[in-house]
Structure formats: C-alpha cells, structure tokens
MDAnalysis code that builds the backbone (N, CA, C; Angstrom):
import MDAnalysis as mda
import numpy as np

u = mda.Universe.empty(384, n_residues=128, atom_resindex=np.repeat(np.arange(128), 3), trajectory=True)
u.add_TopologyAttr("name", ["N", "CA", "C"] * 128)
u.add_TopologyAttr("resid", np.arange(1, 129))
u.add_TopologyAttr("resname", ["UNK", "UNK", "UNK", "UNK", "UNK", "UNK", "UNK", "UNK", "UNK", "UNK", "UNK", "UNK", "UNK", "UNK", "UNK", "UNK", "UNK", "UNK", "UNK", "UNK", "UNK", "UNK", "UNK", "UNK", "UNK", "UNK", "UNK", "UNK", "UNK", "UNK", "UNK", "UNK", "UNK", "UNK", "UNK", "UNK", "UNK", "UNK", "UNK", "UNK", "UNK", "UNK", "UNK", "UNK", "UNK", "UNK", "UNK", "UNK", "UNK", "UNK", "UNK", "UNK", "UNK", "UNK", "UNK", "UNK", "UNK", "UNK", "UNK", "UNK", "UNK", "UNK", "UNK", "UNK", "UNK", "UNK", "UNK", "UNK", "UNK", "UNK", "UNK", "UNK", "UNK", "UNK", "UNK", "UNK", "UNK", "UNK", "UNK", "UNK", "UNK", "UNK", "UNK", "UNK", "UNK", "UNK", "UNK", "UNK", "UNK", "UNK", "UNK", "UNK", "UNK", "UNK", "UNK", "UNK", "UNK", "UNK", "UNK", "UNK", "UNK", "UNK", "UNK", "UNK", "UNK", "UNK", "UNK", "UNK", "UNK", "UNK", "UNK", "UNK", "UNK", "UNK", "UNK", "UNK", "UNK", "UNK", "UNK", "UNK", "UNK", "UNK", "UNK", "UNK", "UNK", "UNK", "UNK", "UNK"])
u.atoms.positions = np.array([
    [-167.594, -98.853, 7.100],
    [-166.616, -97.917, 6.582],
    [-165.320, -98.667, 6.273],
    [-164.202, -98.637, 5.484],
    [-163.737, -99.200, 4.530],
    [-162.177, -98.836, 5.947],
    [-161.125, -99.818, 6.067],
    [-160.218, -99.301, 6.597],
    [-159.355, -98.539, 5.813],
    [-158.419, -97.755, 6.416],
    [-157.025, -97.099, 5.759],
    [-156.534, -97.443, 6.542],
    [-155.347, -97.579, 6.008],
    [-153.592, -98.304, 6.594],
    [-152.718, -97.992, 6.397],
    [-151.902, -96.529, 6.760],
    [-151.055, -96.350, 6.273],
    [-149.904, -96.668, 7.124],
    [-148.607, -97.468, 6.379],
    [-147.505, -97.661, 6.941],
    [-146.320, -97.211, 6.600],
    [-145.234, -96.076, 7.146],
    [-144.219, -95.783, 6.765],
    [-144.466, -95.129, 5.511],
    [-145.760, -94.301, 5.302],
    [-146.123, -93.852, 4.030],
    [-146.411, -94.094, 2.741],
    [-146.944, -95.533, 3.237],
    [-147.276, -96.292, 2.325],
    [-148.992, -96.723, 2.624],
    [-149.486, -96.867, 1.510],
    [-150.829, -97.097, 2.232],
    [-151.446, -98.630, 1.561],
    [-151.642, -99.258, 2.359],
    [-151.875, -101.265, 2.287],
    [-153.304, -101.000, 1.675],
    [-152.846, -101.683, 0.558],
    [-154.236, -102.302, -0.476],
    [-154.660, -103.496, -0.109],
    [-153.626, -104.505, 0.152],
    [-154.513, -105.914, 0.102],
    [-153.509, -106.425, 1.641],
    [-154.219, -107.260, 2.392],
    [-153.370, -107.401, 3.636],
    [-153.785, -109.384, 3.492],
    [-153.420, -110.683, 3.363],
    [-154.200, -111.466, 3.547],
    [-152.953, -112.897, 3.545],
    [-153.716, -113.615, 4.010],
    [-153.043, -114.744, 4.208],
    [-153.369, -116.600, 3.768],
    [-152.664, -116.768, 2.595],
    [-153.214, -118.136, 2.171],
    [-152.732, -119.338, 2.904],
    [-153.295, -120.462, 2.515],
    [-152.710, -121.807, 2.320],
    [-152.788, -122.282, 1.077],
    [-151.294, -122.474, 0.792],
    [-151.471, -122.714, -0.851],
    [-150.653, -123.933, -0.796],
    [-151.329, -125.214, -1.359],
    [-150.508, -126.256, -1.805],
    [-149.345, -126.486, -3.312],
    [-148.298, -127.625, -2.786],
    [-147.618, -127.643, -3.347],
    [-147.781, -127.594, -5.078],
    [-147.020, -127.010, -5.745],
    [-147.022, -127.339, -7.373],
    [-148.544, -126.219, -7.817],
    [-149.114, -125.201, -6.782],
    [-149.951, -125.044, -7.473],
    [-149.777, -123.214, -6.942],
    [-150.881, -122.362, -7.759],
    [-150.306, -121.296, -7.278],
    [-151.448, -119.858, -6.786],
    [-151.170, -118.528, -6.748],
    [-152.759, -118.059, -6.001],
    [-152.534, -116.888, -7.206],
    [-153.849, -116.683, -7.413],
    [-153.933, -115.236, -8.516],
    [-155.203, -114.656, -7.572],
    [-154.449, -113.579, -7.662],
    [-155.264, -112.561, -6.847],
    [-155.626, -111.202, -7.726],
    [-156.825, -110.913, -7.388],
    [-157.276, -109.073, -8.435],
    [-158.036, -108.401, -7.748],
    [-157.215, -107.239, -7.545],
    [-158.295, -105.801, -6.398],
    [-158.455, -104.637, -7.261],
    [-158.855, -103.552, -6.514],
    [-158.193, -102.635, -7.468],
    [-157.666, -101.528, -6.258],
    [-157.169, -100.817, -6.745],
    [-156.063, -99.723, -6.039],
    [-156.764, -98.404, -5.656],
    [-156.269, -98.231, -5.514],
    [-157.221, -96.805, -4.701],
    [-157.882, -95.767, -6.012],
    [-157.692, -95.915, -6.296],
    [-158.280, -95.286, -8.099],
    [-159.321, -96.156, -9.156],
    [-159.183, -97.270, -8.442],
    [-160.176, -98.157, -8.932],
    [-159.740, -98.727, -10.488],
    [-158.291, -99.052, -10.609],
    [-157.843, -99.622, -11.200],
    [-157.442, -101.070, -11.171],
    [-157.867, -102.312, -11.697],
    [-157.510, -103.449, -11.166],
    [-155.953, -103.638, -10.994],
    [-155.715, -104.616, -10.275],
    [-154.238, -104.885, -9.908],
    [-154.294, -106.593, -10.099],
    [-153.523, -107.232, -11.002],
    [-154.118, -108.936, -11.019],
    [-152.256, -109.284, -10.633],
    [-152.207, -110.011, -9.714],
    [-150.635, -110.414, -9.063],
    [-150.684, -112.536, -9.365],
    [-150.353, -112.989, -9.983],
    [-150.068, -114.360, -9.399],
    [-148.488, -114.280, -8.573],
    [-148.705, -115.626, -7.671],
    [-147.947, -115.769, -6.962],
    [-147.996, -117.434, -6.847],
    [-145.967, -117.150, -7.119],
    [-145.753, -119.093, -7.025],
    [-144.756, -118.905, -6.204],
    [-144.634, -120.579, -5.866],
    [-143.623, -121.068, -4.760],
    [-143.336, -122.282, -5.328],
    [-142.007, -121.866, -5.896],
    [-140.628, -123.072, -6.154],
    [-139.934, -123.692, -5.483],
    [-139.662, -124.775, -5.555],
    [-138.642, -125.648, -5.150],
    [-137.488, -125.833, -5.791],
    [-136.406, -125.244, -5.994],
    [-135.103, -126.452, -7.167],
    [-134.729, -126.880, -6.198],
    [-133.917, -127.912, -7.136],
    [-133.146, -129.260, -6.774],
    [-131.564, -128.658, -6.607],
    [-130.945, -128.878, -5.928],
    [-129.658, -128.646, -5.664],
    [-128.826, -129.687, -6.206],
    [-128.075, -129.990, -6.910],
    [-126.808, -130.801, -7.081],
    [-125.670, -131.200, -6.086],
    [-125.466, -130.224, -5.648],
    [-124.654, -130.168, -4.072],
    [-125.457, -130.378, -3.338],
    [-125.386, -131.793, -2.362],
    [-125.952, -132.311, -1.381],
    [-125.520, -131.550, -0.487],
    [-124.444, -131.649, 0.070],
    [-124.105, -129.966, 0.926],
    [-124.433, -129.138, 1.154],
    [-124.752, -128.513, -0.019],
    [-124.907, -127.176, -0.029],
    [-126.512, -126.770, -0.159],
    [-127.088, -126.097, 0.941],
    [-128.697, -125.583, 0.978],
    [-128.878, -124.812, -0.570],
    [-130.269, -124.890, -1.042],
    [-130.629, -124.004, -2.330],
    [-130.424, -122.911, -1.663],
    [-130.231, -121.806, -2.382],
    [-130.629, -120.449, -1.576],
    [-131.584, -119.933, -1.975],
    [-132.855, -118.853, -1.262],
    [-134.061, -118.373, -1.638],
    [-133.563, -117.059, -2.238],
    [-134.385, -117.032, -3.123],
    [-134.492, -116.095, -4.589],
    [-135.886, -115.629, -4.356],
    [-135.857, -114.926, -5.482],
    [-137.264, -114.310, -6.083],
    [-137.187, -113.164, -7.205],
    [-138.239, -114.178, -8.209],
    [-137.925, -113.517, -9.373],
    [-139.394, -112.763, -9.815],
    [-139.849, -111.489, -10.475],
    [-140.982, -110.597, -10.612],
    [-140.941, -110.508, -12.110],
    [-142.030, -110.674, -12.809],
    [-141.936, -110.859, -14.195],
    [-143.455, -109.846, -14.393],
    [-143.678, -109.972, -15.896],
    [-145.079, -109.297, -16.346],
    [-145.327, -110.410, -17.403],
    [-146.849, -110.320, -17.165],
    [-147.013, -111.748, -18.194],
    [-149.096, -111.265, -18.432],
    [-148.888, -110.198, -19.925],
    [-150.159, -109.830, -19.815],
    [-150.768, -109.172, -18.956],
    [-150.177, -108.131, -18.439],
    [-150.972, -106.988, -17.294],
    [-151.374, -107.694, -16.121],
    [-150.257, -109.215, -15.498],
    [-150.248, -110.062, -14.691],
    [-148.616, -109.706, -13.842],
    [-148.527, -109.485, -12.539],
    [-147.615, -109.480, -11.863],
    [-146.967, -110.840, -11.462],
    [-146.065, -111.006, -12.310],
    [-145.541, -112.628, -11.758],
    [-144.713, -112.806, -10.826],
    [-144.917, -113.216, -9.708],
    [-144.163, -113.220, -8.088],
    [-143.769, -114.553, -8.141],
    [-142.411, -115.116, -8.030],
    [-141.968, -116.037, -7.709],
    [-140.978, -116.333, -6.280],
    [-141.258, -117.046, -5.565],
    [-140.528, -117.108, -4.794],
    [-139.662, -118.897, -4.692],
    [-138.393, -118.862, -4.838],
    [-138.013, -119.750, -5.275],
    [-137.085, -120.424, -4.093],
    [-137.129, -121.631, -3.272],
    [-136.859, -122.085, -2.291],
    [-136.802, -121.436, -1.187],
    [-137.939, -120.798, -1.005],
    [-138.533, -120.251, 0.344],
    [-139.268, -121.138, 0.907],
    [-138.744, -122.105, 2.174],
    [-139.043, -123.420, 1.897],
    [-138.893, -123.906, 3.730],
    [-138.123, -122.960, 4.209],
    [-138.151, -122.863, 5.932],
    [-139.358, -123.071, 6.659],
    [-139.733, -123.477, 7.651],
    [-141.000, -124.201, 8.785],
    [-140.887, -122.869, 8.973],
    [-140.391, -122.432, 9.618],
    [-140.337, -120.766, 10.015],
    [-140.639, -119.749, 9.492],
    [-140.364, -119.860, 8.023],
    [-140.614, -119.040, 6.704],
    [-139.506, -118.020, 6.688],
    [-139.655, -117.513, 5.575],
    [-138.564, -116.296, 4.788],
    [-139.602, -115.036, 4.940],
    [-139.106, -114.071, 5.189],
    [-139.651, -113.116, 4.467],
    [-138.677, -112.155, 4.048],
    [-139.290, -111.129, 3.367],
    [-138.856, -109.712, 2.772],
    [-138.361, -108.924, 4.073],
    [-137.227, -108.615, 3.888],
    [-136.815, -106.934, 4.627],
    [-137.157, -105.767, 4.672],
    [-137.766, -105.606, 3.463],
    [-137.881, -104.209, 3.070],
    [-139.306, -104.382, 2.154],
    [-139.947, -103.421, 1.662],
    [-140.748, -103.673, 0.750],
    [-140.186, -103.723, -0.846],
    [-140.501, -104.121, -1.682],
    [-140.460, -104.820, -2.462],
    [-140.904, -104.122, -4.025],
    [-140.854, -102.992, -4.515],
    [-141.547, -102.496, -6.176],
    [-141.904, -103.644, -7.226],
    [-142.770, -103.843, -7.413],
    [-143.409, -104.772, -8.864],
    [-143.952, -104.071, -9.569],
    [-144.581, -102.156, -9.477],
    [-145.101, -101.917, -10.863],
    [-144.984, -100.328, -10.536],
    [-145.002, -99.675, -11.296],
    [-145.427, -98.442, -11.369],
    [-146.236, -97.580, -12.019],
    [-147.278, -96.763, -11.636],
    [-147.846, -96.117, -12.972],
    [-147.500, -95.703, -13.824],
    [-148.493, -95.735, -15.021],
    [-147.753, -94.883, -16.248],
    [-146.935, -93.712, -15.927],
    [-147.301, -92.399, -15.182],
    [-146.838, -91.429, -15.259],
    [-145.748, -91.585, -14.110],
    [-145.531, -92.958, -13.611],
    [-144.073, -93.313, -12.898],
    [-144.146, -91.965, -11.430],
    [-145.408, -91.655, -10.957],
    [-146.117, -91.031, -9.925],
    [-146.225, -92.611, -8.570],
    [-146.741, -93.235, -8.892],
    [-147.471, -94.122, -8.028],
    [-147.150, -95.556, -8.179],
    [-146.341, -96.143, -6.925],
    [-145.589, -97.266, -6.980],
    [-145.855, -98.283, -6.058],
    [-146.408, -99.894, -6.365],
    [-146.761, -100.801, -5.800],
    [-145.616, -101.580, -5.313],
    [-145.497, -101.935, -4.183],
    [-144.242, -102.642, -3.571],
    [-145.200, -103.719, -2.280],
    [-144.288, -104.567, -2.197],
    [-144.919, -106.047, -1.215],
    [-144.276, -105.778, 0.074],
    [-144.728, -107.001, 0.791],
    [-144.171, -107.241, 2.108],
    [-144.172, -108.820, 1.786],
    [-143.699, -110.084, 1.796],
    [-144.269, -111.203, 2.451],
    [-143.374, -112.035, 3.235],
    [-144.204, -112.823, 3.569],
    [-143.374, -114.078, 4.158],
    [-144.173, -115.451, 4.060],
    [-143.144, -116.684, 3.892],
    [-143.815, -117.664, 3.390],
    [-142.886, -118.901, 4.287],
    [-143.924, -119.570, 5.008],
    [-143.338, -120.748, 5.118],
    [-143.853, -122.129, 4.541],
    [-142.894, -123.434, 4.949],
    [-143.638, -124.426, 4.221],
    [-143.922, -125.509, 5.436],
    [-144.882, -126.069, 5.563],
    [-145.212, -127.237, 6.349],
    [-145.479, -128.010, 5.828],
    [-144.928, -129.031, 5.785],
    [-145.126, -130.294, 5.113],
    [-144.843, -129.794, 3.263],
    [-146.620, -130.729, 3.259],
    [-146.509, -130.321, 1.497],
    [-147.017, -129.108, 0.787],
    [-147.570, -128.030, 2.206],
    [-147.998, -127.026, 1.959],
    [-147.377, -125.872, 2.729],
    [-147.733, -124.347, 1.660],
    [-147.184, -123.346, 2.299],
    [-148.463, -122.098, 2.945],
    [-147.804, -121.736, 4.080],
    [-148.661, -120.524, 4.588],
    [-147.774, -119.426, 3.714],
    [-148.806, -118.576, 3.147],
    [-148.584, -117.083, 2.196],
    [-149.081, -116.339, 3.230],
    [-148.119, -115.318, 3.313],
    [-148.743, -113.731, 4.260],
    [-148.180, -113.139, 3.307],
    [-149.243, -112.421, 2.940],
    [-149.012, -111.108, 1.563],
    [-149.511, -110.053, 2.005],
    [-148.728, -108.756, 1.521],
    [-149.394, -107.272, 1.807],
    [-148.773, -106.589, 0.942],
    [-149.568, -106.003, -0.258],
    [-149.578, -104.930, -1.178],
    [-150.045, -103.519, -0.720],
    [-148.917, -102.638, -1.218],
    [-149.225, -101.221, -0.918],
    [-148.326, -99.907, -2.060],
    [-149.218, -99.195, -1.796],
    [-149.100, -98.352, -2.804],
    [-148.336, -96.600, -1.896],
    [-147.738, -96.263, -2.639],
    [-146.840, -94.942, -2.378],
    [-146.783, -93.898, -3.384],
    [-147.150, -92.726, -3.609],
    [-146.737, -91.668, -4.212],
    [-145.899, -91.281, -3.928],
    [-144.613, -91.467, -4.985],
    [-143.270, -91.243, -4.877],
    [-143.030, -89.868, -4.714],
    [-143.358, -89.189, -4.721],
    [-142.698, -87.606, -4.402],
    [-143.372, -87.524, -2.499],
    [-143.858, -88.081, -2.436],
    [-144.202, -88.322, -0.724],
    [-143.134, -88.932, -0.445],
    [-142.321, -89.561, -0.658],
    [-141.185, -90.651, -0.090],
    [-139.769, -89.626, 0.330],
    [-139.791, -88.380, -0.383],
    [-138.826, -87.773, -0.456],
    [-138.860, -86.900, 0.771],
])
C-alpha cells in the first residue's frame, strides 16, 4: 500500500536523498497525485567571490526551461549544509488550485554534495 504524508497540509510527493558530484546535476520525474508528470532538475553552484573577505552568500534561483523545473542552488556549500526555512513554490496548476513547493537542504563534503529533497503539493483554498 502506497504511503501518504501529510505535513502542515501539505501532502509529500517525492521524499529522497542524493549524492551528487561536483559540476554535475540530478533530474528527477514522478507524477503528482493526479498522475501528472512533474520533471525538476536540480544544480549546485559555486561562484567565485572577488572579495577574499567576504564569504559568497547562498542564493537560489527557480527557472522553467521546457516543462522542466530549474532549481539552482548557488553557494550552498557548508559541511553542515543550508537548508530552506519554509517551503518553497516552483509551480502551480493551470487553474492556480494546486501548488508545488520544496523543502531542502544541501551540504558539501569535499568534492561532493549530499541533496535531501522533498516535494509537496497543497490545495490552496485548504491553506486558508
């Protein structure tokens, strides 16, 4: 029998955890509780700072690229890892009813990073 997960009224589609090496990145495709696919890549940047001083700070930028969720996370780069506070919106249905939002956290060891990802879905008039 298939789990359900609901958290804070949200209910977890994908719960999972990579090792993803440097310079390279993870594409993932499920489908959602409706049996619609969901295709997410997910990268992990490094920039270069100019100011030796001064730490990069972690970003993250969400793009669409062909019915592709583009997750960037950009000097999330801590032994400890970064994560999200809050969950996170990357898409919504057409009828702007039903809204996909993240959780993660990412650290880096060495030349590689541990990914903990969790996608979940909410019907927005439930939130209210």
């Amino acid at each position: 029998m298939p789990q359900k997960v609901i958290l804070g009224g949200r209910t977890v589609l994908l719960n999972k955890s990579w090792l993803l090496p440097e310079n390279e990145s993870i594409f993932v495709e499920f489908e959602d509780e409706d049996g619609d696919s969901v295709k997410i890549r997910i990268e992990v940047l490094t920039s270069e700072n100019n100011e030796k001083n001064e730490k990069p700070k972690a970003a993250l930028e969400i793009d669409n690229e062909e019915d592709v969720a583009v997750i960037t996370f950009i000097n999330w780069n801590q032994p400890f890892g970064n994560s999200t506070a809050k969950p996170i919106a990357f898409a919504v249905a057409d009828d702007g009813r039903i809204e996909l939002s993240f959780l993660a956290n990412i650290a880096k060891i060495s030349s590689l990073y541990r990914v903990e990802f969790q996608v979940m879905s909410v019907v927005k008039n439930e939130l209210t």
